[in-house]
ROKOLGU-341607 format. One record per atom (N, C-alpha, C): x, y, z; residue in one letter; atom name. Coordinates in Angstrom, 2 decimals, padded with zeros to 5 digits, always signed. Example, Ala and Ser with C-alpha at 12.3 -4.5 7.8 and 13.67 -1.06 7.14 Angstrom:
// residues 2
<pt><east>+013.19</east><north>-005.69</north><up>+007.80</up><code>a</code><site>N</site></pt>
<pt><east>+012.30</east><north>-004.50</north><up>+007.80</up><code>a</code><site>CA</site></pt>
<pt><east>+013.20</east><north>-003.30</north><up>+007.80</up><code>a</code><site>C</site></pt>
<pt><east>+012.85</east><north>-002.25</north><up>+007.08</up><code>s</code><site>N</site></pt>
<pt><east>+013.67</east><north>-001.06</north><up>+007.14</up><code>s</code><site>CA</site></pt>
<pt><east>+012.90</east><north>+000.03</north><up>+007.87</up><code>s</code><site>C</site></pt>
// end
This chain:
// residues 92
<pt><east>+039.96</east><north>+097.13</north><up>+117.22</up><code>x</code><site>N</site></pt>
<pt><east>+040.47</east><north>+097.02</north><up>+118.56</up><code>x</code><site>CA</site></pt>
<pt><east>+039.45</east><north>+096.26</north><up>+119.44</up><code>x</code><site>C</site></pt>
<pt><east>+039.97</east><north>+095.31</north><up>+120.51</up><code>x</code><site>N</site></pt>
<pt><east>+038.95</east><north>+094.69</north><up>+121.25</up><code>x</code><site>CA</site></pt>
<pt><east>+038.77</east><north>+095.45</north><up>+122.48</up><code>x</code><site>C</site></pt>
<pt><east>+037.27</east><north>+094.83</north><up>+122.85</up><code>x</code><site>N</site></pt>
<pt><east>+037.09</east><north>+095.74</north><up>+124.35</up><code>x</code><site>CA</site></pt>
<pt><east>+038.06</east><north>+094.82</north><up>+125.66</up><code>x</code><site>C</site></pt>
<pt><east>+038.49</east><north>+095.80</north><up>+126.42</up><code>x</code><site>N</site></pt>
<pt><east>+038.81</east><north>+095.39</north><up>+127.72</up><code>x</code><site>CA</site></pt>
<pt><east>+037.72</east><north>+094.79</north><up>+128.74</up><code>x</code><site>C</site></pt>
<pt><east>+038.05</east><north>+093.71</north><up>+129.14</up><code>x</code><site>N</site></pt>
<pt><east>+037.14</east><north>+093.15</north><up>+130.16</up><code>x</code><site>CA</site></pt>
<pt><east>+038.16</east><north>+094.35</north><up>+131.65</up><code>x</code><site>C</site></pt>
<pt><east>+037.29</east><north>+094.09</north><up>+132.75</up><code>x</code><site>N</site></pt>
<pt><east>+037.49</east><north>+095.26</north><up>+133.62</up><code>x</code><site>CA</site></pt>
<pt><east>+037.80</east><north>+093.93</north><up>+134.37</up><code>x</code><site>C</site></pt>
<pt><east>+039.65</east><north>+093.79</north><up>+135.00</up><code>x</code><site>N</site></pt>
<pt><east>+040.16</east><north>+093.23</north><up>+136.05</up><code>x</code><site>CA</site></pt>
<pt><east>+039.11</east><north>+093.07</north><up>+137.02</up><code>x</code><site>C</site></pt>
<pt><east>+039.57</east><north>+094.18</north><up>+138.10</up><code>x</code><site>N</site></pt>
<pt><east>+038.70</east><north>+093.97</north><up>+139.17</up><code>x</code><site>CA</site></pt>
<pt><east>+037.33</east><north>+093.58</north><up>+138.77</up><code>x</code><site>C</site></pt>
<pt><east>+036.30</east><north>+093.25</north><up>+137.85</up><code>x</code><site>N</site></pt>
<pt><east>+035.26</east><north>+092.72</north><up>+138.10</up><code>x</code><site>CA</site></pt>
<pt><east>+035.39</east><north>+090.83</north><up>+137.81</up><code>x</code><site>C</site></pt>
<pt><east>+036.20</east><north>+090.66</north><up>+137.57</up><code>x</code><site>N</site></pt>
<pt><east>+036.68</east><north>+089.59</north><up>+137.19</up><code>x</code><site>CA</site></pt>
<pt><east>+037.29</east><north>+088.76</north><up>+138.23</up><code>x</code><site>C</site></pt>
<pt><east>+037.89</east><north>+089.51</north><up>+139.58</up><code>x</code><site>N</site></pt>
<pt><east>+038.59</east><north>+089.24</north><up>+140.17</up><code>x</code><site>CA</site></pt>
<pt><east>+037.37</east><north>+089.06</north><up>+141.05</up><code>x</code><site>C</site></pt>
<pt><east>+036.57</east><north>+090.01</north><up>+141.44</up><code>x</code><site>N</site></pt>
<pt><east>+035.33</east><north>+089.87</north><up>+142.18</up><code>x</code><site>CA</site></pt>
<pt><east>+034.80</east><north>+088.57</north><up>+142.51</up><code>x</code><site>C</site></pt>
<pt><east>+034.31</east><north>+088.41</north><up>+140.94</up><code>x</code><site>N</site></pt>
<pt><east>+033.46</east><north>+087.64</north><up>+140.50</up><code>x</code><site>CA</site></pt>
<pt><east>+033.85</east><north>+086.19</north><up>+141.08</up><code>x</code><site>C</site></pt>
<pt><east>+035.29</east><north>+085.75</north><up>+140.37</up><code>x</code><site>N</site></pt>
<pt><east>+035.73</east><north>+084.82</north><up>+140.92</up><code>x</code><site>CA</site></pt>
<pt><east>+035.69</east><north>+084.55</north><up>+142.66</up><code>x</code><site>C</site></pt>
<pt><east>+035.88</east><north>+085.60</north><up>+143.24</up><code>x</code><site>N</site></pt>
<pt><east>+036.04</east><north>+085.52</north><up>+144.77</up><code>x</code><site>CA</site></pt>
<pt><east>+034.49</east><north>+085.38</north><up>+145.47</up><code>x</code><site>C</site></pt>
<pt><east>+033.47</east><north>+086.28</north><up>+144.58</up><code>x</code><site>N</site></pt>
<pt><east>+032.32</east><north>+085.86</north><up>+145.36</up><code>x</code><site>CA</site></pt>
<pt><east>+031.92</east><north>+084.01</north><up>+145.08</up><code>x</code><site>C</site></pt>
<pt><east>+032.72</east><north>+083.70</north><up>+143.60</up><code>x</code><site>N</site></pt>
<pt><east>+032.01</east><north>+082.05</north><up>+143.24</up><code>x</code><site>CA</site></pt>
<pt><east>+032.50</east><north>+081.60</north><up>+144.71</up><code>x</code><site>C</site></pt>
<pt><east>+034.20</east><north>+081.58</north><up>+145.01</up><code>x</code><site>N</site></pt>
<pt><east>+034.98</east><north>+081.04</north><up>+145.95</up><code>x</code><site>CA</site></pt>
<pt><east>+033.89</east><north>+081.31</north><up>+147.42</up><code>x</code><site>C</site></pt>
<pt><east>+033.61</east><north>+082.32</north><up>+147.31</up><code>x</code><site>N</site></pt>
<pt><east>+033.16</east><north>+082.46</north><up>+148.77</up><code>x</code><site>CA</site></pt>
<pt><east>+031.59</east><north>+081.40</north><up>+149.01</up><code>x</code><site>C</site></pt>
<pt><east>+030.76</east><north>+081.62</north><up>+147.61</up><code>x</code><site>N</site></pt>
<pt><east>+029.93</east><north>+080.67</north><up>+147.86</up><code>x</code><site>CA</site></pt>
<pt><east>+029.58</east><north>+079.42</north><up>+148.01</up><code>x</code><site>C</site></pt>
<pt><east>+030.91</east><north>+078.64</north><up>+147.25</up><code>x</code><site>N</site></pt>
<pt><east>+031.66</east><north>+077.75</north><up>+147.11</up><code>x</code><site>CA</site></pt>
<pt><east>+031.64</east><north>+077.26</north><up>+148.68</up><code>x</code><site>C</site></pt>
<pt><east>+032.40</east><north>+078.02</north><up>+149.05</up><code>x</code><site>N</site></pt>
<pt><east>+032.96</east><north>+077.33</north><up>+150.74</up><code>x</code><site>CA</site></pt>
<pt><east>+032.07</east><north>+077.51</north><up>+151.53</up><code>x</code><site>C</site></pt>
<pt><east>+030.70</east><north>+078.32</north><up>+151.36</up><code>x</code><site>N</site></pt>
<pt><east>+029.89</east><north>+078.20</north><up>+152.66</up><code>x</code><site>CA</site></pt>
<pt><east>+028.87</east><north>+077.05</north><up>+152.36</up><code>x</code><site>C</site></pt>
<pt><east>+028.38</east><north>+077.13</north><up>+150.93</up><code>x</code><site>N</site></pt>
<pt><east>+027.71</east><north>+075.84</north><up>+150.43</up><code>x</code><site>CA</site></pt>
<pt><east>+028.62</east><north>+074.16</north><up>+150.99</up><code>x</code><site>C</site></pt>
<pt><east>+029.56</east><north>+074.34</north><up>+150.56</up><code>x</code><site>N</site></pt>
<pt><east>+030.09</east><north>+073.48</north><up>+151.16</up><code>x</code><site>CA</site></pt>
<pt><east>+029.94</east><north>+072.92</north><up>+153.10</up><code>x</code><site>C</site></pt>
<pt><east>+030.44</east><north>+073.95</north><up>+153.80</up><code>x</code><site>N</site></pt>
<pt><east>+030.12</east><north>+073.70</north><up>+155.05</up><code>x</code><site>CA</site></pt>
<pt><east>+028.75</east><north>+073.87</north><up>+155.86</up><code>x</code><site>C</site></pt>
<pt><east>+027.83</east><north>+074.10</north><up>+154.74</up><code>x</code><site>N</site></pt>
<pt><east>+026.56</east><north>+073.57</north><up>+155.44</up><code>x</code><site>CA</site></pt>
<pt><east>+026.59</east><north>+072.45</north><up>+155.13</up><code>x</code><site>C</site></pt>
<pt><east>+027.21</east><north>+071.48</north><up>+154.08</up><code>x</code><site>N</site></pt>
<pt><east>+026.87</east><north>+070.24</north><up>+153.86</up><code>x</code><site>CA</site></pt>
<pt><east>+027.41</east><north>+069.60</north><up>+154.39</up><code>x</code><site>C</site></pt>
<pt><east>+028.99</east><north>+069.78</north><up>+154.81</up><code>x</code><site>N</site></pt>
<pt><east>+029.91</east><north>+069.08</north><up>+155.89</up><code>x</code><site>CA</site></pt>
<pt><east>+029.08</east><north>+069.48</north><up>+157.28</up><code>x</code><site>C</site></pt>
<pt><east>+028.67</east><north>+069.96</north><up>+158.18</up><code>x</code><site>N</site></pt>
<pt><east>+027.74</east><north>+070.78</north><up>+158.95</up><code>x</code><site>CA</site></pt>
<pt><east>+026.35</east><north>+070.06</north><up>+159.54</up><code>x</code><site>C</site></pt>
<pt><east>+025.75</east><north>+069.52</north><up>+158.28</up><code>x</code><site>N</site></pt>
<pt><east>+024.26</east><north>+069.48</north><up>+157.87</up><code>x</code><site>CA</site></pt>
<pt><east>+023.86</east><north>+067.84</north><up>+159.14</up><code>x</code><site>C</site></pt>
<pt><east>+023.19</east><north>+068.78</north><up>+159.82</up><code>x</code><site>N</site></pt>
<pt><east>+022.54</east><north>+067.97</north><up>+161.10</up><code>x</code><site>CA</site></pt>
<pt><east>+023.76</east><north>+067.84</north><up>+162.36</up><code>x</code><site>C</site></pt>
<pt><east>+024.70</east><north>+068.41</north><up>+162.72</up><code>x</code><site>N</site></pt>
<pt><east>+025.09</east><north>+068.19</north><up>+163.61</up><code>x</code><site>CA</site></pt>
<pt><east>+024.98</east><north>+069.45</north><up>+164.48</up><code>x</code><site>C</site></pt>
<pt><east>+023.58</east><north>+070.15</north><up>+163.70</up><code>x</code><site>N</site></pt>
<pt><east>+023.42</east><north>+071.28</north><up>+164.58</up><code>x</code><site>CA</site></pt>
<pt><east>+021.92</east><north>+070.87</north><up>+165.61</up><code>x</code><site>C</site></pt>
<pt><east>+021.28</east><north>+069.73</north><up>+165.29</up><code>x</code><site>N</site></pt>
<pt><east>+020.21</east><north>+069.45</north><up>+165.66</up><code>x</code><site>CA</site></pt>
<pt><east>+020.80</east><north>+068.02</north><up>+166.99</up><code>x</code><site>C</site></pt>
<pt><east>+020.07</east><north>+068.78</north><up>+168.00</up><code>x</code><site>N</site></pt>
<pt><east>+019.70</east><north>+067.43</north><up>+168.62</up><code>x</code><site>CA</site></pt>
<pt><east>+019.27</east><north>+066.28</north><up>+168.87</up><code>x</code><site>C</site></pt>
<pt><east>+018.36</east><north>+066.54</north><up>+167.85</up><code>x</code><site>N</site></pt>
<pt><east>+017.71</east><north>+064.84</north><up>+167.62</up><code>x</code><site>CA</site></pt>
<pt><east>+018.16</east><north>+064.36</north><up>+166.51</up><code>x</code><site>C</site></pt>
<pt><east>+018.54</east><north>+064.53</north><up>+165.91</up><code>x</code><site>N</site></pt>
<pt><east>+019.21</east><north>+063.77</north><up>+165.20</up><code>x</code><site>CA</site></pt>
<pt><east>+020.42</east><north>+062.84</north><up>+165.43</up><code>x</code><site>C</site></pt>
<pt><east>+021.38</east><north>+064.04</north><up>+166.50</up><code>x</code><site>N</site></pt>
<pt><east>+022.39</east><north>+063.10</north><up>+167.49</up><code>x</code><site>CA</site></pt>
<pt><east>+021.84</east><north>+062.15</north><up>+168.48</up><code>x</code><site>C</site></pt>
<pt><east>+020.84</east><north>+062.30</north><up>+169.25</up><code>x</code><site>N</site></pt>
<pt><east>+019.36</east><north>+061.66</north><up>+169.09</up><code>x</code><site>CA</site></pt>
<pt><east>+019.41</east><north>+059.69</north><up>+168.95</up><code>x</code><site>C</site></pt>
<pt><east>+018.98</east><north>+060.47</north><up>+167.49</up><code>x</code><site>N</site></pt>
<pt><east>+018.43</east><north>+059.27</north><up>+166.58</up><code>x</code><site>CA</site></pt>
<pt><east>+019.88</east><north>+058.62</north><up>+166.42</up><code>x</code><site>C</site></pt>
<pt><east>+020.77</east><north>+059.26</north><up>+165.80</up><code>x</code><site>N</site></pt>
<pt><east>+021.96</east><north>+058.51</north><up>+165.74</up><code>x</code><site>CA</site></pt>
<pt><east>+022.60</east><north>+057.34</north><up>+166.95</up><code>x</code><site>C</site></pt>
<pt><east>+022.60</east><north>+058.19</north><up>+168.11</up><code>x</code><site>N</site></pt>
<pt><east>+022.86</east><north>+057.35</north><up>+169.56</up><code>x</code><site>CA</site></pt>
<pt><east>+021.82</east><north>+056.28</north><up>+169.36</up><code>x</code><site>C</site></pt>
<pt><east>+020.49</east><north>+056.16</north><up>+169.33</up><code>x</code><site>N</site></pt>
<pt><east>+019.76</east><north>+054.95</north><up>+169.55</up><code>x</code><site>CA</site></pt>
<pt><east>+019.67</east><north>+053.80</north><up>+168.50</up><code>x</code><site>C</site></pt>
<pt><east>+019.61</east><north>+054.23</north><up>+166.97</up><code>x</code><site>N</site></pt>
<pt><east>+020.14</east><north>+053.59</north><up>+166.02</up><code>x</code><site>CA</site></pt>
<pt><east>+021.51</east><north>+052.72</north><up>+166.69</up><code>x</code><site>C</site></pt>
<pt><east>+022.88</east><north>+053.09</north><up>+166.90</up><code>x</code><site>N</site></pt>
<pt><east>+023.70</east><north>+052.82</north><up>+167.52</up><code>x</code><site>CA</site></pt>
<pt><east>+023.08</east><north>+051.42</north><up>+168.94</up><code>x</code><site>C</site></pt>
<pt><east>+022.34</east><north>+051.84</north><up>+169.76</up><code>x</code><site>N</site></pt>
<pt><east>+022.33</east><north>+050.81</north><up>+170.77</up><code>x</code><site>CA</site></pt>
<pt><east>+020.90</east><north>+050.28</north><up>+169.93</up><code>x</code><site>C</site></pt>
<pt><east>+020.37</east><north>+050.29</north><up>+169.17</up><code>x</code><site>N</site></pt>
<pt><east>+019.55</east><north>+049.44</north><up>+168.46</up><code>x</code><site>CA</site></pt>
<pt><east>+020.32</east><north>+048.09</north><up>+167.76</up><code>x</code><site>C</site></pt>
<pt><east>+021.45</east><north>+048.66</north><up>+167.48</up><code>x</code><site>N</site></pt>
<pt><east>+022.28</east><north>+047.75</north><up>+166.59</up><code>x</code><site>CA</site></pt>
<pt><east>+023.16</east><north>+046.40</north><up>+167.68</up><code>x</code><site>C</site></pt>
<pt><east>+023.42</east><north>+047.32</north><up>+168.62</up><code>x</code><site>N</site></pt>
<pt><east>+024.56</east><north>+046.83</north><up>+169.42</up><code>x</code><site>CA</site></pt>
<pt><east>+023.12</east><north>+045.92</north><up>+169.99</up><code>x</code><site>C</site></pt>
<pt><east>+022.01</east><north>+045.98</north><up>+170.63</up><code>x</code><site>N</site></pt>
<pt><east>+021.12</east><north>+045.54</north><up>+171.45</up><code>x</code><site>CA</site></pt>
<pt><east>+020.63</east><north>+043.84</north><up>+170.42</up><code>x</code><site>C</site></pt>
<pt><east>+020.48</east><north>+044.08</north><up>+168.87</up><code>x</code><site>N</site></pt>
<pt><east>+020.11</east><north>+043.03</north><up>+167.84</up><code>x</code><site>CA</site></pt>
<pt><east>+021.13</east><north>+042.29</north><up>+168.21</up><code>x</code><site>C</site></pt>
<pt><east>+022.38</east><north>+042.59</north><up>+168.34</up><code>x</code><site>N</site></pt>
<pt><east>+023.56</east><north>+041.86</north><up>+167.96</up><code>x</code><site>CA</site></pt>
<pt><east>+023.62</east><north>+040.81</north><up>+169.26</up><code>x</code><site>C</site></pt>
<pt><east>+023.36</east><north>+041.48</north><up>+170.26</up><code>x</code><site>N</site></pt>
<pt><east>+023.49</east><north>+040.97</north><up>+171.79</up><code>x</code><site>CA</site></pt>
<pt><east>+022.32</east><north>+039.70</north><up>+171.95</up><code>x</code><site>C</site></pt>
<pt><east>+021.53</east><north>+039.71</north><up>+171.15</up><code>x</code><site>N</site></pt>
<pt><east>+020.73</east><north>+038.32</north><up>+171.25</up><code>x</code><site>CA</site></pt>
<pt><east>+020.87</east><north>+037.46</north><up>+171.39</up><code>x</code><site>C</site></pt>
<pt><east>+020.73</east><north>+036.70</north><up>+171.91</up><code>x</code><site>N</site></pt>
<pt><east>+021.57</east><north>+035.15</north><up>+172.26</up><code>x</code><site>CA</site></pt>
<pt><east>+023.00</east><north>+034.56</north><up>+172.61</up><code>x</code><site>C</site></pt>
<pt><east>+023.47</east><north>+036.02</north><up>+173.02</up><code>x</code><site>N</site></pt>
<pt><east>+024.79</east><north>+035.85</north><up>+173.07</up><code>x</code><site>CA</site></pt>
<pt><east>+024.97</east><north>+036.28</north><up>+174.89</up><code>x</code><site>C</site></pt>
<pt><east>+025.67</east><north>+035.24</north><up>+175.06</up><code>x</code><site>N</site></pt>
<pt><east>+025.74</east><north>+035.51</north><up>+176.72</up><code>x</code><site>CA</site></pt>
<pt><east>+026.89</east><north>+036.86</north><up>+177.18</up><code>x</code><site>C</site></pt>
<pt><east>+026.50</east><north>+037.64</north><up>+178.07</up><code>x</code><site>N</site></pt>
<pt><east>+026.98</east><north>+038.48</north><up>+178.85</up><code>x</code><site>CA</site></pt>
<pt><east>+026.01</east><north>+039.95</north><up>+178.57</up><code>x</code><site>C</site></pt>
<pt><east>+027.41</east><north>+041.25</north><up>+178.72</up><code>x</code><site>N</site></pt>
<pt><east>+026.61</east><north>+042.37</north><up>+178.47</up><code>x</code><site>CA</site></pt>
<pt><east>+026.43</east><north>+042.87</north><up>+177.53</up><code>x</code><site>C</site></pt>
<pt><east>+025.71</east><north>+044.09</north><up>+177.02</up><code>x</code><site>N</site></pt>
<pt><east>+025.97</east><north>+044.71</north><up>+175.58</up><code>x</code><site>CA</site></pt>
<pt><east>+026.86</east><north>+045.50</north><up>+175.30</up><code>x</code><site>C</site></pt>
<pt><east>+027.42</east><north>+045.73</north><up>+174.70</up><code>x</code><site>N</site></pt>
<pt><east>+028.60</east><north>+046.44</north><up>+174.65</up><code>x</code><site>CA</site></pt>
<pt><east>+028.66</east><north>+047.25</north><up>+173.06</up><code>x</code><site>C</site></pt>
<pt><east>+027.89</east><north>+048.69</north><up>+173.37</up><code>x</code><site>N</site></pt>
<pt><east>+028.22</east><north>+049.61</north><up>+172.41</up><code>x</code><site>CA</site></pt>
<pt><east>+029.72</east><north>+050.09</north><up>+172.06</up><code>x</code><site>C</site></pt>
<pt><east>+030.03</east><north>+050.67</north><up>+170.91</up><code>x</code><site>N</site></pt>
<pt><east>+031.25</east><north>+051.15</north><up>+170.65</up><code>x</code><site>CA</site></pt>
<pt><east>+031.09</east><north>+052.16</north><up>+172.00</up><code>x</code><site>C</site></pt>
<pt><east>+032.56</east><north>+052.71</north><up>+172.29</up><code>x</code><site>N</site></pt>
<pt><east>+032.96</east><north>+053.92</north><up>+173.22</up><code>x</code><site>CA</site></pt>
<pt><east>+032.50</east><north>+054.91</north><up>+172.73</up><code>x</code><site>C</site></pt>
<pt><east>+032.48</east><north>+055.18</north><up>+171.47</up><code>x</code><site>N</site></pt>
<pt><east>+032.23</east><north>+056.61</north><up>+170.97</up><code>x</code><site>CA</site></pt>
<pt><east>+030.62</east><north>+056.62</north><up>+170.56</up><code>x</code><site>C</site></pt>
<pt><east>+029.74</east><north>+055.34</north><up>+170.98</up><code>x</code><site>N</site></pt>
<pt><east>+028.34</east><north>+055.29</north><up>+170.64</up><code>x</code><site>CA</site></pt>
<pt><east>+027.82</east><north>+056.01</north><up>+171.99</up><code>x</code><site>C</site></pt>
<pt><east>+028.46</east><north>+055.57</north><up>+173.30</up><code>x</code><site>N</site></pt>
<pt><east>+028.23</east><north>+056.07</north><up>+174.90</up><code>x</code><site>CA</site></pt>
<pt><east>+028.41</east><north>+057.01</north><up>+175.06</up><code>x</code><site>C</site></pt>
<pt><east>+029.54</east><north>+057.82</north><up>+173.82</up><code>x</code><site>N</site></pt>
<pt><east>+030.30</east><north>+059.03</north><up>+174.30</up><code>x</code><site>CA</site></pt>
<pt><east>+028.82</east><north>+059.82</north><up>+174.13</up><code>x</code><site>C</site></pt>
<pt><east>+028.09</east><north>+060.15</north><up>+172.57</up><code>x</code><site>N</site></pt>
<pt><east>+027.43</east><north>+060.07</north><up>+171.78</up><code>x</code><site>CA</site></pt>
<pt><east>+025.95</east><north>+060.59</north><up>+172.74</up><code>x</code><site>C</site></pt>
<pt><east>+026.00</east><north>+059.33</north><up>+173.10</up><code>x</code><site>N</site></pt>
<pt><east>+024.99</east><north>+058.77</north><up>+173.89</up><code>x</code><site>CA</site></pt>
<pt><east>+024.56</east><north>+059.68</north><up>+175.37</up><code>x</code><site>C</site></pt>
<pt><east>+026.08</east><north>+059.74</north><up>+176.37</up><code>x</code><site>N</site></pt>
<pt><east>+025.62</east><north>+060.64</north><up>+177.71</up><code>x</code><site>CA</site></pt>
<pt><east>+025.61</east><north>+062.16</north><up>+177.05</up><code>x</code><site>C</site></pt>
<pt><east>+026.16</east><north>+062.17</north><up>+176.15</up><code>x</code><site>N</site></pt>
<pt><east>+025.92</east><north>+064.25</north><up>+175.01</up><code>x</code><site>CA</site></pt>
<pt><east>+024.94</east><north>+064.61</north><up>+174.90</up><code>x</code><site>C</site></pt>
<pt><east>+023.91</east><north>+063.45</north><up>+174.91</up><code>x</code><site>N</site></pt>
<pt><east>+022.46</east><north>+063.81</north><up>+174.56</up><code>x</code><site>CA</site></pt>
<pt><east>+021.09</east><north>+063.21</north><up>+175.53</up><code>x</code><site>C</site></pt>
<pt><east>+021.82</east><north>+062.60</north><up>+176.60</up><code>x</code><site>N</site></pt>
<pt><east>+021.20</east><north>+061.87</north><up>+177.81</up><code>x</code><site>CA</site></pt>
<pt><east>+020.31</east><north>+060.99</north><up>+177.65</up><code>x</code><site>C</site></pt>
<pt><east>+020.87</east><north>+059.48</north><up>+176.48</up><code>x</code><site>N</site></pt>
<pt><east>+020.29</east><north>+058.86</north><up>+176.42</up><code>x</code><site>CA</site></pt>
<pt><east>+021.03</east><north>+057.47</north><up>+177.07</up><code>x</code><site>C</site></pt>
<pt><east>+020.29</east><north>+057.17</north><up>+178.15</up><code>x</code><site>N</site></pt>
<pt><east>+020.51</east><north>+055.57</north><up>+178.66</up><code>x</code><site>CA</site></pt>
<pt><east>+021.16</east><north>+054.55</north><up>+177.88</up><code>x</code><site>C</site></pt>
<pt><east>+022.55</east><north>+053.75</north><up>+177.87</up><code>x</code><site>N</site></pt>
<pt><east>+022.87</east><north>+052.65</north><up>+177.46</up><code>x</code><site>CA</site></pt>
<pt><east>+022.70</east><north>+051.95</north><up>+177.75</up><code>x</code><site>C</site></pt>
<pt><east>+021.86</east><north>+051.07</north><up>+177.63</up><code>x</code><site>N</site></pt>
<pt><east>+021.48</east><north>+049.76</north><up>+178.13</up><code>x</code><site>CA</site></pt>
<pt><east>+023.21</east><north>+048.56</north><up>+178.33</up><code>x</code><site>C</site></pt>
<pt><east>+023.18</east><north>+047.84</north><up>+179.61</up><code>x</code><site>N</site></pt>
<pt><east>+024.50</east><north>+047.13</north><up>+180.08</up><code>x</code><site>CA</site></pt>
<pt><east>+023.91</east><north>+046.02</north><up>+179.60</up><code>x</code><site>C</site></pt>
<pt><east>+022.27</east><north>+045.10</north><up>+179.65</up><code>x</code><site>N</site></pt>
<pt><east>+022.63</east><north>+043.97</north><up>+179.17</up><code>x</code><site>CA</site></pt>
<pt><east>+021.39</east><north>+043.97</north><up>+178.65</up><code>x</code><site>C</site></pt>
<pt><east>+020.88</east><north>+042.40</north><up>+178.07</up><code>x</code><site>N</site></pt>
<pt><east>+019.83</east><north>+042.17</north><up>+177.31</up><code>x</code><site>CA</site></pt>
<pt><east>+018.50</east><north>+042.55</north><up>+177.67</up><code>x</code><site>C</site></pt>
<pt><east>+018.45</east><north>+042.53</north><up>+179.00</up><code>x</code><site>N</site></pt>
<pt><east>+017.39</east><north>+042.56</north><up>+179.69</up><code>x</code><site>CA</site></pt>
<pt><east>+017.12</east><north>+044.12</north><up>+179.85</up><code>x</code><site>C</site></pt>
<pt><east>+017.99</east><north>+044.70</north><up>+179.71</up><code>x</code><site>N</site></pt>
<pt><east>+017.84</east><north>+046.48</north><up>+179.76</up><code>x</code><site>CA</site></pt>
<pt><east>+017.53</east><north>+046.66</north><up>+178.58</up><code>x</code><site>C</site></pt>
<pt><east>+017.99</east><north>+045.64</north><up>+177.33</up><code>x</code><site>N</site></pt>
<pt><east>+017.35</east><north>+046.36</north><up>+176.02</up><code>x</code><site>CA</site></pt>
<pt><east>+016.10</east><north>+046.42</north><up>+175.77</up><code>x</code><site>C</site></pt>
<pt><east>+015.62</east><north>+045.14</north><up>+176.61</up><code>x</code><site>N</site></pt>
<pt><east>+014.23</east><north>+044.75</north><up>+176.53</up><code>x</code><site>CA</site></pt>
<pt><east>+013.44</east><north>+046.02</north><up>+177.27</up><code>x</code><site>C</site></pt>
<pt><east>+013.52</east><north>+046.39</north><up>+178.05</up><code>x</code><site>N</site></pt>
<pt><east>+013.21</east><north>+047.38</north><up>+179.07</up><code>x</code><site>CA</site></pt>
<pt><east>+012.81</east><north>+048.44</north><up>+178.56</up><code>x</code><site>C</site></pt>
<pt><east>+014.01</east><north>+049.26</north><up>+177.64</up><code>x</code><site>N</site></pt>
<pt><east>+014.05</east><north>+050.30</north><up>+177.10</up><code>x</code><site>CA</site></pt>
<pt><east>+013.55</east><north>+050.15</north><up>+175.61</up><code>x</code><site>C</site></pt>
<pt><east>+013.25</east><north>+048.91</north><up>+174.95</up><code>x</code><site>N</site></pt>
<pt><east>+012.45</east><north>+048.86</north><up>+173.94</up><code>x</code><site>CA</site></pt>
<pt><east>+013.08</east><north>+048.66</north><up>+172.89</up><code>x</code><site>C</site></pt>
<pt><east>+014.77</east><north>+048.65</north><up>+172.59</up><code>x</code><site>N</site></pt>
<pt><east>+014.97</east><north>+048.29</north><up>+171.75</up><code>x</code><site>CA</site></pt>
<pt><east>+014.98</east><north>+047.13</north><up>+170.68</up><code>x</code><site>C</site></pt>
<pt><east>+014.90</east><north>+045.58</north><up>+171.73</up><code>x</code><site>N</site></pt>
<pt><east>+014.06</east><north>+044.44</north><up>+171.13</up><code>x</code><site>CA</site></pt>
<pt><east>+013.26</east><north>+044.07</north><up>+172.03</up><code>x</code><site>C</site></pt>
<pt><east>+012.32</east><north>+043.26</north><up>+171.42</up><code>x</code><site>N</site></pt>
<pt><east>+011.21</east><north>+042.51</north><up>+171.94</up><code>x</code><site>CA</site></pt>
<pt><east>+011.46</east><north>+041.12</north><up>+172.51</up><code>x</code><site>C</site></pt>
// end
């Protein structure tokens, strides 16, 4: 005769994998949007990019909407034209 495995520990078992499963998971979906500087770093990366691009090109700079959105969340200055990038240091 074979031994019985015991349901409920089986059922457990599976539910604690599931449970660890999903919290492992949402620290990784999660992971840095609990830190401020990092949203931070992200916003200035962002007008670092937009500020390179604006080089030699006549008018203002113009970050994405959602780089500004980004950007006043964490109270960092968007620079409007070349001369503000220069200012604030993003090029030389």
């Amino acid at each position: 005769m074979r031994k019985a495995v015991a349901v409920p520990y089986v059922i457990a078992l599976i539910l604690g994998v599931a449970v660890i499963a999903l919290i492992g998971i949402w620290f990784v979906m999660a992971g840095g949007k609990f830190s401020k500087s990092s949203a931070e770093l992200e916003c200035k990366k962002a007008i670092a990019i937009a500020c390179v691009k604006s080089i030699g090109v006549p008018g203002d700079v113009t970050p994405d909407t959602t780089d500004q959105t980004k950007c006043n969340d964490v109270g960092v200055p968007v620079p409007r034209t070349t001369a503000d990038c220069k200012t604030q240091g993003y090029i030389s």
